[in-house]
C-alpha positions as CSV (number, residue, x, y, z in Angstrom):
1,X,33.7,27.9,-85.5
2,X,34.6,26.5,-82.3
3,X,34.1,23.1,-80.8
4,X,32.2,22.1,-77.7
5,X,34.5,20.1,-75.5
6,X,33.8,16.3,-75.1
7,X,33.8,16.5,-71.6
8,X,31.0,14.5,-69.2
9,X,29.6,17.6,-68.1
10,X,26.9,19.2,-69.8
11,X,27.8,22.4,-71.4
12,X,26.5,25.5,-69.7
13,X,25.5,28.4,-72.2
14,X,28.5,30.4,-71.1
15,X,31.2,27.7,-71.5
16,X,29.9,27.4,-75.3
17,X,29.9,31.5,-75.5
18,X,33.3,31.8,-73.8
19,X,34.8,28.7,-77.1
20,X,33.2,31.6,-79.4
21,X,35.6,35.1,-80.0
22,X,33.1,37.4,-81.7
23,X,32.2,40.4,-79.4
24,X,28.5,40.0,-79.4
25,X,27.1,37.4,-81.2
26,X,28.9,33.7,-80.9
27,X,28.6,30.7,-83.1
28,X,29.6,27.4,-82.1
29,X,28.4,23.3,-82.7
30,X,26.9,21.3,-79.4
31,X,27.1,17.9,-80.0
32,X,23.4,16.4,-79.1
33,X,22.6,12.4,-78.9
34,X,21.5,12.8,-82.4
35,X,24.2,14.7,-84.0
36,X,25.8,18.4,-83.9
37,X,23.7,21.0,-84.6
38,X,24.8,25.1,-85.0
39,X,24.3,27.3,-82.4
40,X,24.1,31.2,-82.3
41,X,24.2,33.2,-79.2
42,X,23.4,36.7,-79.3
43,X,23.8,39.1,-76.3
44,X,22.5,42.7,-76.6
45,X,22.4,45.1,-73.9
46,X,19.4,43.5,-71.4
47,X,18.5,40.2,-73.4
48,X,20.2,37.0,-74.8
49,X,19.2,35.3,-77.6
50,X,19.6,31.5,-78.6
51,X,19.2,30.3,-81.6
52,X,20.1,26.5,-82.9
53,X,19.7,25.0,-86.0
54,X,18.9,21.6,-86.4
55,X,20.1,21.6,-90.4
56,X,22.6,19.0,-90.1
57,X,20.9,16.3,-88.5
58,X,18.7,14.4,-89.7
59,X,16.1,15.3,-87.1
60,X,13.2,17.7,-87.0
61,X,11.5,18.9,-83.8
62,X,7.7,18.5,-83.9
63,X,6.7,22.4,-83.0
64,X,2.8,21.1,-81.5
65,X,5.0,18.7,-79.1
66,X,7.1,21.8,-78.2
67,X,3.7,24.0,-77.9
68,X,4.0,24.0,-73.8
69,X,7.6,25.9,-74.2
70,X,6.3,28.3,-76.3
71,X,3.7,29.4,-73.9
72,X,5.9,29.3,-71.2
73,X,8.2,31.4,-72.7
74,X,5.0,33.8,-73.7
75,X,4.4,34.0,-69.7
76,X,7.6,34.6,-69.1
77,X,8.0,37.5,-71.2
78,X,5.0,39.2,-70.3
79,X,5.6,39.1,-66.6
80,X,9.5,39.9,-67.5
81,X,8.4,43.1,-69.6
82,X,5.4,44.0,-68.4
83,X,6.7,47.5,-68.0
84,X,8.9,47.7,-71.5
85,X,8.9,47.1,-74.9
86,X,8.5,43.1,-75.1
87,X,7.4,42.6,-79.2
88,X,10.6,41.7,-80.2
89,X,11.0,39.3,-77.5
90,X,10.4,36.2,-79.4
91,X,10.0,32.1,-78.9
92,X,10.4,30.8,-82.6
93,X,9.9,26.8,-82.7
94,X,10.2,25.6,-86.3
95,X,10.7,21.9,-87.8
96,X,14.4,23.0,-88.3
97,X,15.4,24.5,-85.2
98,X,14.4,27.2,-82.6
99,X,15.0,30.9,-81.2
100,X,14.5,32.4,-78.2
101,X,15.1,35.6,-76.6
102,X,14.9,35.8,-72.8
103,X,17.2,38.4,-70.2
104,X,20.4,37.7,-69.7
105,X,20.6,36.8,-66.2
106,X,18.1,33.7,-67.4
107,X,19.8,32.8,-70.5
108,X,21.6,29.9,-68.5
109,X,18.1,28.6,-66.9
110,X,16.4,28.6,-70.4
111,X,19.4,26.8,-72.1
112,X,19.6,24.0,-69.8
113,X,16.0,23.2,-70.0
114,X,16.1,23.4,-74.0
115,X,19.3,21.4,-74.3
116,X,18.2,18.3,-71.6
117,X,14.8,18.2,-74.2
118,X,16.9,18.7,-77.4
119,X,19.3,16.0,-76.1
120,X,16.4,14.1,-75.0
121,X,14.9,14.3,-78.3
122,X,11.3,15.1,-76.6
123,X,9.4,15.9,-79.2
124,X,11.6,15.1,-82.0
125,X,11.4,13.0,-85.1
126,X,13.8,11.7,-87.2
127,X,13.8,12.3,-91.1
128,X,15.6,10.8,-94.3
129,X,17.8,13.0,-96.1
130,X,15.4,13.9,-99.4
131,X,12.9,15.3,-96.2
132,X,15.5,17.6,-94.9
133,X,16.5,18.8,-99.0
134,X,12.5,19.1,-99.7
135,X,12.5,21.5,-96.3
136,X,10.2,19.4,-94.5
């Protein structure tokens, strides 16, 4: 797995993917204010998907906090793919981490915003250890 750099600049979804040598899906760490957490990347042909997982923190997002970036992300995709297939076009927001699927030319728009409210820990919560084992 590669590394995000330490740098002062916030990383841009394509400097992580370019750290990453798989051919179409890339798996990395971002380091957050709360800890590192994984990160897959998956590019198909006209979408992009992000998907981080919030496992080894000891943190848990708060999905009815994140509520409003689930519907904008249902706007989005029905004005996106209005004209084509759009069901598997998803926005999944769990207590351990999230997924989303958006077109590639926004993928860099979409992970800015959810990395300044992941970093931000909007809608976060911290939990103990036996939380995280139980799944909560």
């Amino acid at each position: 797995m590669a590394r995000s750099s330490s740098s002062s600049d916030e990383p841009t979804y394509e400097g992580l993917r370019k750290e990453c040598t798989a051919a179409s899906e890339y798996t990395t760490k971002l380091d957050l204010t709360f800890g590192t957490v994984g990160c897959r990347f998956n590019l198909r042909r006209k979408s992009a998907r992000i998907d981080i997982n919030l496992e080894p923190t000891l943190y848990n997002i708060i999905p009815d906090r994140w509520r409003e970036i689930a519907k904008q992300h249902d706007e989005y995709v029905k004005v996106s793919f209005a004209r084509v297939d759009w069901k598997d076009m998803t926005a999944q927001i769990r207590t351990d981490g999230l997924c989303i699927d958006v077109l590639r030319e926004d993928v860099e728009e979409w992970f800015q915003m959810l990395y300044a409210r992941l970093n931000a820990q909007e809608g976060m919560t911290g939990i103990s250890p036996n939380q995280r084992k139980r799944g909560w």
